[in-house]
C-alpha positions in Angstrom: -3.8 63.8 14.1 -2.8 61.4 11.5 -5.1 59.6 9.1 -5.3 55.9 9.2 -5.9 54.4 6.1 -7.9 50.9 5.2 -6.8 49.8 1.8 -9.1 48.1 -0.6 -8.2 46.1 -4.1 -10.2 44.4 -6.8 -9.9 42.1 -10.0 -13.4 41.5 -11.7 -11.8 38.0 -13.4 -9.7 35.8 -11.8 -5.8 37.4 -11.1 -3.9 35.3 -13.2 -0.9 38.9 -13.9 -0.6 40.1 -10.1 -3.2 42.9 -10.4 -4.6 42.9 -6.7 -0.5 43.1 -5.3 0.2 45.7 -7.4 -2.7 48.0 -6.4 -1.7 47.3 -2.9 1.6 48.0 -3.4 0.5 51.7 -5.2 -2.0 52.0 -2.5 1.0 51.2 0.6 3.2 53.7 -1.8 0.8 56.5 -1.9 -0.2 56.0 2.1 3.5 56.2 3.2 3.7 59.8 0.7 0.3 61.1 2.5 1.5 59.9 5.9 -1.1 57.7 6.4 -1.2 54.7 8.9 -2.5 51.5 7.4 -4.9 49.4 9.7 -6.0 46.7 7.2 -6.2 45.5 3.6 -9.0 44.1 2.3 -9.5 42.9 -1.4 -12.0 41.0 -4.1 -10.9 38.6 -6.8 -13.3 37.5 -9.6 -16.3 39.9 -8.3 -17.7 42.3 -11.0 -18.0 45.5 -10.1 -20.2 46.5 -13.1 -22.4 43.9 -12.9 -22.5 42.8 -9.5 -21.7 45.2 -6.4 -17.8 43.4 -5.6 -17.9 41.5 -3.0 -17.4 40.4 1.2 -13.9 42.2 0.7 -15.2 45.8 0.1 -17.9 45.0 2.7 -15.1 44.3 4.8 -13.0 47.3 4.4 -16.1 49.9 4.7 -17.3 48.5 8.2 -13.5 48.9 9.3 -13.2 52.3 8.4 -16.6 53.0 9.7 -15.4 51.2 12.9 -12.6 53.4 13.0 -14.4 56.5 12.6 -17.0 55.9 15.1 -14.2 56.1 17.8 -12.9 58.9 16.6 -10.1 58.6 13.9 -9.7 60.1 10.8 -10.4 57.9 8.1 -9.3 57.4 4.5 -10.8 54.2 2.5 -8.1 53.9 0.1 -8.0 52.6 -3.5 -5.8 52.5 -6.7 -8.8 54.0 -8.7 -12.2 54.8 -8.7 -13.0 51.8 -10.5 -11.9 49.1 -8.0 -15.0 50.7 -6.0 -17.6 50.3 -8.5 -18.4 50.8 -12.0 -22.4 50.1 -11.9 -25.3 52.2 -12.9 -27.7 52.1 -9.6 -29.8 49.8 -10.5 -28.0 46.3 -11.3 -25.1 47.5 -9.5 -23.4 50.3 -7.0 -23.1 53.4 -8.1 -19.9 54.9 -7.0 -21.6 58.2 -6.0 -23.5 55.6 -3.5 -20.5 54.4 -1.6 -19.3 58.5 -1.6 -22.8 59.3 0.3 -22.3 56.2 2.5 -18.7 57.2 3.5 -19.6 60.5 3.6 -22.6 59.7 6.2 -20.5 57.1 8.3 -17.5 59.9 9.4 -15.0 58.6 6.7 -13.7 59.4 3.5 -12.9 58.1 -0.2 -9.4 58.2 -1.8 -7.6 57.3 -5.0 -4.2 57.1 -5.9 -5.1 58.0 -9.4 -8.0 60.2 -8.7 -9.3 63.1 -6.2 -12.5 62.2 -4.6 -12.9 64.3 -2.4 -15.6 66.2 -4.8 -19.0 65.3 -4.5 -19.9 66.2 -8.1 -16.5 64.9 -9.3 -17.0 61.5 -8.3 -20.2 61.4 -9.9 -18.9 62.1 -13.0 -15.8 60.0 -12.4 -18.4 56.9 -11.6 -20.7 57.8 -14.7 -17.5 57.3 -16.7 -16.5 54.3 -15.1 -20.1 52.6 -16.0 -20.0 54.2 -19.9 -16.7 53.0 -20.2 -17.4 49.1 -18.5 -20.9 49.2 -20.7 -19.2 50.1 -24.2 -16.2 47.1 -23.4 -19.4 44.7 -22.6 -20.3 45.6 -26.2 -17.4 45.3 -27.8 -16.9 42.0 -26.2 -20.8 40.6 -27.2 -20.2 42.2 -30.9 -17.0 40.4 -30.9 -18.7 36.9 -29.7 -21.6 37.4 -31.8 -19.0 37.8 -35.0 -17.3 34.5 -34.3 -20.3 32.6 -34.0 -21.5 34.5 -37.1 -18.2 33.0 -38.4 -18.4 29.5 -37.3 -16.1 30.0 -34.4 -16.4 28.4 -31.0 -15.6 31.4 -28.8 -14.8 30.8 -24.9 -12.6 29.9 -22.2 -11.7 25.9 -22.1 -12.8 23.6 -25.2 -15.8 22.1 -24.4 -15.2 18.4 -23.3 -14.7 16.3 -26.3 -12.8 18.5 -28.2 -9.2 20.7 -27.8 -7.3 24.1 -29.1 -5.5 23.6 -32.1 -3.5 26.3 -33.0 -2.3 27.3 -36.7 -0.1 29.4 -38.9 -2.4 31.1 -41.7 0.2 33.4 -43.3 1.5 35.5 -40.6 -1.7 34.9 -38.7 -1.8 32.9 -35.5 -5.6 31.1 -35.5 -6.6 29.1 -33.2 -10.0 26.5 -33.9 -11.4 23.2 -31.8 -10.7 20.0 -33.2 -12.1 16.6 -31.7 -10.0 15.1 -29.2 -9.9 11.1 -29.9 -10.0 9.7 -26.2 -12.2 12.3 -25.1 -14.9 11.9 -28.0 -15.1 8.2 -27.6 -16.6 9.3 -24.3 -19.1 11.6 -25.6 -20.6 9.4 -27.4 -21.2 7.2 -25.1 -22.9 9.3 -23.4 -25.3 9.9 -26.2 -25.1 6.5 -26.7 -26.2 5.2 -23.2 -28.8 8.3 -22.4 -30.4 7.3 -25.8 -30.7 3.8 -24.3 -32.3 4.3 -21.2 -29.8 5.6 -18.8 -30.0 7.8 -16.5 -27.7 11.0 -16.0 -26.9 10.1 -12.7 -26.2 6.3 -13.5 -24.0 7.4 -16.5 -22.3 9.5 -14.3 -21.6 6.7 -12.0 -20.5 4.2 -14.1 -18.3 7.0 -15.8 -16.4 7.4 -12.3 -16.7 3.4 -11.4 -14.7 3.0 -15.1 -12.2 5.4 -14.3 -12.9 7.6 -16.7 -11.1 11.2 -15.8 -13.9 14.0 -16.3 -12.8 18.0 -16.4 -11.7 19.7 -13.5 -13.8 18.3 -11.5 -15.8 14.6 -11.0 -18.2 13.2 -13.2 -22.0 14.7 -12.2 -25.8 14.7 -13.5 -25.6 18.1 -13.8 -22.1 17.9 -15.9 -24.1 15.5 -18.6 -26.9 17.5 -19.1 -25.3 20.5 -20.3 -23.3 18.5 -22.7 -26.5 16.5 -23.6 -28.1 19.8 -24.7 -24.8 21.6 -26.4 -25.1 21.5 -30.1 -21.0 21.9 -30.2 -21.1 18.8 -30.5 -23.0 18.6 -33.6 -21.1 20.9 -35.7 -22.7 24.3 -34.7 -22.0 27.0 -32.6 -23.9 29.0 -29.9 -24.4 32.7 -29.1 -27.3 33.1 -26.4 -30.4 31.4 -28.2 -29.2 31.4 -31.4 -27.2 28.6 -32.7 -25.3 28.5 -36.1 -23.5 26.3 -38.5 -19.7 26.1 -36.9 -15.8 25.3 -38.7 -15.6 22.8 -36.5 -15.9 19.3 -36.8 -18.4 17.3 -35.3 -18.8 14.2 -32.9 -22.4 13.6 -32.7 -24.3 13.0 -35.7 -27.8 14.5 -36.4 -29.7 11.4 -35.6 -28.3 10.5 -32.8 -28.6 14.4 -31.5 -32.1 14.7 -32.2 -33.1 11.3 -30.6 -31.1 12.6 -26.8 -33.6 15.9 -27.8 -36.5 13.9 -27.9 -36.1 11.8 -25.0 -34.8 15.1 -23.0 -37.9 16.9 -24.0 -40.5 13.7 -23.1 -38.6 13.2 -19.8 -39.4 17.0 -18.9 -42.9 16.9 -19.7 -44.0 13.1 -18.6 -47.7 12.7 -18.0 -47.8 13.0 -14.1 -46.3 16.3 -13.0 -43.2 16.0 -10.6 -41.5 12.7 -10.8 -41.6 12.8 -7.7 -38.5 10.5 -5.7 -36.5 7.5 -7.4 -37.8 4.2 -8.0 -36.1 1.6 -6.0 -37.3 -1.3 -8.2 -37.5 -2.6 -11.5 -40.7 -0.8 -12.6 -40.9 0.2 -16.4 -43.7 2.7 -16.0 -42.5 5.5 -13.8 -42.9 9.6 -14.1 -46.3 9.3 -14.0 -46.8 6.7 -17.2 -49.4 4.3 -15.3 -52.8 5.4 -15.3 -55.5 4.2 -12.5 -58.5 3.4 -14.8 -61.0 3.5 -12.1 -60.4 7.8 -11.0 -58.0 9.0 -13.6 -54.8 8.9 -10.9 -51.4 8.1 -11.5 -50.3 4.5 -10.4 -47.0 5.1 -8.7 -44.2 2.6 -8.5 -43.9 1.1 -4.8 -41.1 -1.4 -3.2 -41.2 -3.1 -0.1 -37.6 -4.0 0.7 -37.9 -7.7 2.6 -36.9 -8.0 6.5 -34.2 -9.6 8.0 -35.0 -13.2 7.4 -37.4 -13.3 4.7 -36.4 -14.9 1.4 -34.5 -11.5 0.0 -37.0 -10.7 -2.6 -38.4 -7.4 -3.7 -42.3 -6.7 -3.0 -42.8 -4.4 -6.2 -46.4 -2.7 -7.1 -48.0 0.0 -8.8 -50.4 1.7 -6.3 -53.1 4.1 -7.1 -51.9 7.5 -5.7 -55.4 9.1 -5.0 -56.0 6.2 -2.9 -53.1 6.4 -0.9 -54.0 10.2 -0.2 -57.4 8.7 0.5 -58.5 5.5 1.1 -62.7 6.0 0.2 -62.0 7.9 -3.1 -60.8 4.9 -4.8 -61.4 1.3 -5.2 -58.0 0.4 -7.1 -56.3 -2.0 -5.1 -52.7 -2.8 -5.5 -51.5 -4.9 -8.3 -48.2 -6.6 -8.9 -45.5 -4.5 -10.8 -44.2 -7.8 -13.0 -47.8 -8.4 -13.7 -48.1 -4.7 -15.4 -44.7 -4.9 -17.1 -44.9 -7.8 -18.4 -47.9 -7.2 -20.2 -46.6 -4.0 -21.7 -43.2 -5.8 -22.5 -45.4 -8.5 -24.6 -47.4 -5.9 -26.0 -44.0 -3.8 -26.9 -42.5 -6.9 -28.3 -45.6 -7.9 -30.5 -46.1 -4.5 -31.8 -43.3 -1.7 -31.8 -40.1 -3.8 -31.6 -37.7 -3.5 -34.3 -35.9 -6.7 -34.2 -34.1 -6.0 -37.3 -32.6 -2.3 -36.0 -32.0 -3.5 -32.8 -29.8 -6.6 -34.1 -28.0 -4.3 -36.4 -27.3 -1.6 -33.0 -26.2 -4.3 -30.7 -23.3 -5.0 -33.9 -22.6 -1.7 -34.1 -22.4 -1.2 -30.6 -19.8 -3.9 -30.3 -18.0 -1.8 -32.6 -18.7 1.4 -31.1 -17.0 0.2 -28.2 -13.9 -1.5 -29.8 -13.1 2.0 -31.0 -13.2 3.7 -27.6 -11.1 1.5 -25.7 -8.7 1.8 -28.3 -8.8 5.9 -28.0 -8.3 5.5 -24.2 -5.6 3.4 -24.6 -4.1 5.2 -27.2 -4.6 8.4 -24.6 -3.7 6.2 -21.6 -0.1 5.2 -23.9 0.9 9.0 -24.8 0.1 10.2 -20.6 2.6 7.6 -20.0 5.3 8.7 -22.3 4.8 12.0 -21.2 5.4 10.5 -17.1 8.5 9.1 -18.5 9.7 11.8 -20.3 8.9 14.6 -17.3 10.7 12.2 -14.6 13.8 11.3 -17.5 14.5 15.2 -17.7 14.3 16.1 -13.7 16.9 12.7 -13.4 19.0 14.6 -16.1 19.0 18.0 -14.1 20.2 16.1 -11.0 22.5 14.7 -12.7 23.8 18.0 -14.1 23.9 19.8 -10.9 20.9 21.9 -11.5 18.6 20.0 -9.1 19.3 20.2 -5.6 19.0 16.3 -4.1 16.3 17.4 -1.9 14.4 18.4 -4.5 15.3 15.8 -6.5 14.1 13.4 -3.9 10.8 14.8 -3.4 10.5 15.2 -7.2 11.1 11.8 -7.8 8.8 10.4 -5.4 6.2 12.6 -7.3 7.0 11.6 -10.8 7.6 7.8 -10.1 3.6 7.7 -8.7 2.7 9.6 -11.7 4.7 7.4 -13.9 3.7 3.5 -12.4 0.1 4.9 -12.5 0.1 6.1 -16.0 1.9 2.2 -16.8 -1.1 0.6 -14.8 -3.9 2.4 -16.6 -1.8 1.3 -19.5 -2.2 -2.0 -18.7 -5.3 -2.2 -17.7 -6.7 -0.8 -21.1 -4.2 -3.0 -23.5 -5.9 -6.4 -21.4 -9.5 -4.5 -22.0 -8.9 -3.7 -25.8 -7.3 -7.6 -26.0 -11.0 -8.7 -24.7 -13.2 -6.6 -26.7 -11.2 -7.9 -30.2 -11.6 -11.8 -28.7 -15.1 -11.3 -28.0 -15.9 -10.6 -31.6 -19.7 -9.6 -33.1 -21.8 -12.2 -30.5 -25.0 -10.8 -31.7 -25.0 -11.7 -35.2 -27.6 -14.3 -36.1 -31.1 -14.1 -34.8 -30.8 -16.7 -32.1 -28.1 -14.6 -30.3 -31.2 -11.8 -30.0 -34.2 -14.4 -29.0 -32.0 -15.3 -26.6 -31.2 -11.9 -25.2 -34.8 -10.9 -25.1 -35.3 -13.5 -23.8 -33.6 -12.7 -21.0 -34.7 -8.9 -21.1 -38.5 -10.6 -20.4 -36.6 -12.5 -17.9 -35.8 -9.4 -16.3 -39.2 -7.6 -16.4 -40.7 -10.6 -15.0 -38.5 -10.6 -11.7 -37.3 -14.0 -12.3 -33.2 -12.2 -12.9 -32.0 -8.9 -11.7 -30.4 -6.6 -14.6 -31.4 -3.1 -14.5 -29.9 -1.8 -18.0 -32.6 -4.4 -19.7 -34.6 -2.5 -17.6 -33.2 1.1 -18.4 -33.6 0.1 -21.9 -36.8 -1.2 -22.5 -38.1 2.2 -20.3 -36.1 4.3 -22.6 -37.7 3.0 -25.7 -41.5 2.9 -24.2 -40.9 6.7 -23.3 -40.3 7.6 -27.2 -43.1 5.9 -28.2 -46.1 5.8 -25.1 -47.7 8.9 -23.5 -48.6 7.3 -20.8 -50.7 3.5 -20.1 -53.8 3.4 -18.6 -55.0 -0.1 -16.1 -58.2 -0.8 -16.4 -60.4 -3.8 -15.0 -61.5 -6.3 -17.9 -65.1 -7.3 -18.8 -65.3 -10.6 -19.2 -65.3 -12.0 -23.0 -62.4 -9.4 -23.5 -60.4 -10.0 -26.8 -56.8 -9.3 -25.9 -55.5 -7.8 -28.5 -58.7 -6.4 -30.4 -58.8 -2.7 -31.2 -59.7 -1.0 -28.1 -62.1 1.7 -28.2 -61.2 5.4 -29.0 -59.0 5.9 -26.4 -56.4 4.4 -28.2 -55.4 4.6 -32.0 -53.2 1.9 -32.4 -52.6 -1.4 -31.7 -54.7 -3.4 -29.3 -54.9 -3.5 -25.3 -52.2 -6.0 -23.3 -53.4 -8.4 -20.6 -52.0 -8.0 -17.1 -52.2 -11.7 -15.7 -52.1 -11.8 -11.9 -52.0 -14.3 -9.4 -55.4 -16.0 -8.1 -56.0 -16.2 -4.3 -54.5 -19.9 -4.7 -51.2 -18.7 -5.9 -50.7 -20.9 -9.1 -53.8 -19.6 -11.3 -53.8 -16.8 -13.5 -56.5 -14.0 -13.5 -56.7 -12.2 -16.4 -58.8 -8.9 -14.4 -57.0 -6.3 -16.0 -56.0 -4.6 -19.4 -53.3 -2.0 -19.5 -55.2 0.2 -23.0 -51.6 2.1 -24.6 -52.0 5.7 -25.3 -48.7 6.5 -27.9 -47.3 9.5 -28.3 -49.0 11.6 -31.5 -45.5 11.8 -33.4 -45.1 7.4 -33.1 -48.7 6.9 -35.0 -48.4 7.2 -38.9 -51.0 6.4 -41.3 -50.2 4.3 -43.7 -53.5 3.1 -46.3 -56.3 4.8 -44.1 -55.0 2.4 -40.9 -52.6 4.3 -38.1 -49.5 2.4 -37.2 -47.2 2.4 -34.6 -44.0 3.3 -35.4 -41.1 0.8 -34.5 -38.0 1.4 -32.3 -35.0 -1.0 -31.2 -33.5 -1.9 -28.4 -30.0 -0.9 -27.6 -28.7 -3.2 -25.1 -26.8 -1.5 -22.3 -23.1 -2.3 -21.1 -22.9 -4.9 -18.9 -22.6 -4.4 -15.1 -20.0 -7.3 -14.5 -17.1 -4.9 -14.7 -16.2 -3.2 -11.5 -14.0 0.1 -10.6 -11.0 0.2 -12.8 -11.9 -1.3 -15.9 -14.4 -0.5 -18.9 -17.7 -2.1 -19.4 -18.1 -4.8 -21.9 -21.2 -5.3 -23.8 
């Protein structure tokens, strides 16, 4: 009876040289030589077989030849060599000797074209080779990582985003380095730039897409930022596994700026609270866990009411006491008006830990900041569109010569004129943006341009205007300095702003006014008592002071999908 064959092929990385058809073409080769009918052909592309068992396709091909064998045929699984099988040591990964037994138990058999394993003791050695020779390459390769990196050398597939291959002639050496790309740096740090400021990965991330900003292989996502947030490439310095090292290359972020995303990346994991549990819908500053209920130690969690159809449109926003939403008898804490709260913390923030002098001189440089990145874009946006005329200029040419066929030439055209009138467009739109940044000119200058935007940024707190990035900023600079506040019900004769007791080091206590039962007075019931981080407090002549941080004002919102934030 003849055997039947089912054929099996593998690639551990991704095929890009045709390695899976030629083993099958071997594999048909050697079949047709043995006499051997093929039933099927099964194969694996980009599944380890040293460190991870292959994958669905060998699972495939064993149950066929199983199949086969349980009605009665003889069976050959067959493979280019033992390797395509497995190349693991038993424990992380198959054996070969483990897929023998299993054959050899299910009626069917292993075969190679390079190999004979048809030898129980043979194919153990010839799978103890594989793995010794797979281990020793998996060392070579680390040694050889772990000597660029020594070196100063990015090592790795793509350039991280921000920067590109450069390749160079050293002698009759071909080296190739990272060097920033321009367009593509401008974006990293803004990133940074906006995370330092109080935005949120996801909300960077959207406004990336909304601005039409092109993102690598795939579409802007939190998960995308965070990894570049925490990736000291872009600080000059290389990484092998934990360790990172000085690098060649040069780099976009500076030190400051690096340590400051570090900062707020490592208080935003660790926020007072626990879980942060699920995203605010209003404008509350004090979320993660940063409001304390004074009366049983709970957190105060950010609540919103959205209105129903025919009220007024406005926002119900509160902080309520979580215990006593778990349970109404173990706490006393009623409700209490989110722009009452924030408010007082914004005054208290002002009065104390605002840096009016820094954040003038960052809302200047921001203006800058962003001058120079529409300029890269356009700059980018100005070369993709030579490079759409130049692509669609030489497949007119090779019509023209007779060496394009005019259905291909057609389709072609069609293809490269879209490519080309889009390129033009984004063009345009980013020559009219860069024409609007240089008109606007520095707007923030004198001190009366930033009264007035604080102004507004209380305005904001308050409820009386919507803008979230005041918001996102004034949150962003509380979390660097504030372990978390604590709402606590006032004795009467409080002094506002006298030195609390121990609780707090610094500072003073803010007072949350809220309205009476007649809805025009003010009751001043409540203090919120600020407990600052350890690193914000200095001590300067025996008194501890609260260190100062500015404001960086966020883009504005105005701007919708196909054009750039302004500030």
């Amino acid at each position: 009876m003849a055997e039947h064959a089912v054929v099996y092929a593998a690639k551990s990385t991704e095929d890009k040289h045709g390695s899976i058809p030629s083993q099958l073409e071997a594999c048909r080769e050697h079949a047709a030589r043995q006499g051997w009918q093929i039933e099927a052909e099964f194969q694996d592309e980009a599944v380890s077989a040293y460190t991870e068992s292959r994958g669905p396709g060998l699972r495939a091909a064993k149950e066929r030849a199983a199949a086969l064998a349980a009605e009665g045929q003889q069976v050959v699984l067959l493979v280019f060599s033992s390797d395509r099988l497995a190349r693991g040591d038993g424990k992380r990964a198959t054996h070969l000797i483990e897929h023998w037994i299993e054959a050899h138990r299910a009626d069917y058999a292993l075969a190679a074209v390079t190999e004979d394993l048809s030898n129980l003791v043979m194919t153990a050695m010839l799978g103890e080779r594989a793995h010794l020779d797979s281990h020793a390459k998996a060392e070579h390769v680390k040694r050889g990582m772990r000597s660029r990196a020594q070196r100063g050398d990015y090592s790795g597939g793509p350039a991280p985003y921000g920067y590109r291959w450069r390749s160079r002639q050293a002698g009759d050496v071909l080296l190739r380095d990272i060097v920033p790309d321009r367009a593509e740096a401008a974006i990293v740090r803004r990133i940074f730039r906006e995370f330092i400021g109080g935005r949120s990965q996801s909300r960077i991330a959207r406004d990336l897409h909304r601005d039409g900003i092109p993102a690598r292989r795939t579409e802007w996502r939190q998960v995308t930022l965070s990894s570049m947030l925490r990736n000291p490439i872009y600080t000059g310095q290389v990484r092998f596994r934990e360790e990172v090292l000085p690098g060649n290359h040069k780099r976009i972020i500076d030190a400051e700026t690096w340590e400051a995303a570090q900062r707020l990346l490592a208080i935003s994991s660790r926020t007072y609270g626990g879980p942060r549990g699920r995203p605010v819908i209003g404008a509350h500053l004090l979320s993660r866990g940063m409001l304390i209920c004074g009366a049983c130690g709970g957190t105060m969690v950010p609540r919103t009411i959205r209105p129903r159809r025919g009220e007024d449109g406005k926002l119900y926003e509160t902080y309520r006491c979580a215990t006593r939403l778990r349970d109404s008898e173990s706490c006393a804490q009623p409700p209490i008006e989110r722009a009452a709260v924030d408010t007082a913390v914004l005054d208290y923030f002002f009065n104390l830990a605002l840096d009016t002098d820094a954040t003038r001189a960052e809302l200047e440089a921001a203006q800058g900041r962003e001058r120079v990145e529409v300029q890269a874009l356009r700059a980018e946006a100005e070369r993709q569109r030579m490079l759409a005329d130049s692509r669609l200029a030489r497949v007119r040419r090779d019509y023209q010569d007779g060496k394009l066929e005019a259905d291909d030439w057609a389709q072609q055209r069609e293809e490269l004129t879209s490519e080309a009138e889009a390129a033009a467009a984004d063009l345009e739109r980013l020559q009219h943006q860069e024409e609007e940044v240089a008109g606007r000119g520095t707007t923030m200058a004198d001190h009366e341009d930033l009264i007035a935007w604080l102004t507004e940024v209380r305005a904001a707190i308050a409820g009386e205007v919507q803008s979230s990035g005041d918001t996102d900023a004034v949150r962003s600079a509380l979390l660097r300095l504030f372990e978390r506040f604590v709402l606590r019900q006032a004795e009467a004769g409080t002094n506002w702003w006298a030195q609390p007791p121990e609780e707090s080091p610094v500072g003073g206590t803010a007072p949350v006014r809220t309205s009476g039962t007649g809805g025009s007075s003010l009751d001043y019931g409540y203090i919120v008592e600020p407990i600052p981080r350890p690193d914000a407090v200095t001590l300067s002549a025996g008194y501890a002071e609260l260190a100062q941080v500015a404001l960086a004002r966020p883009r504005s919102e105005n701007n919708q999908s196909g054009s750039s934030p302004s500030q």
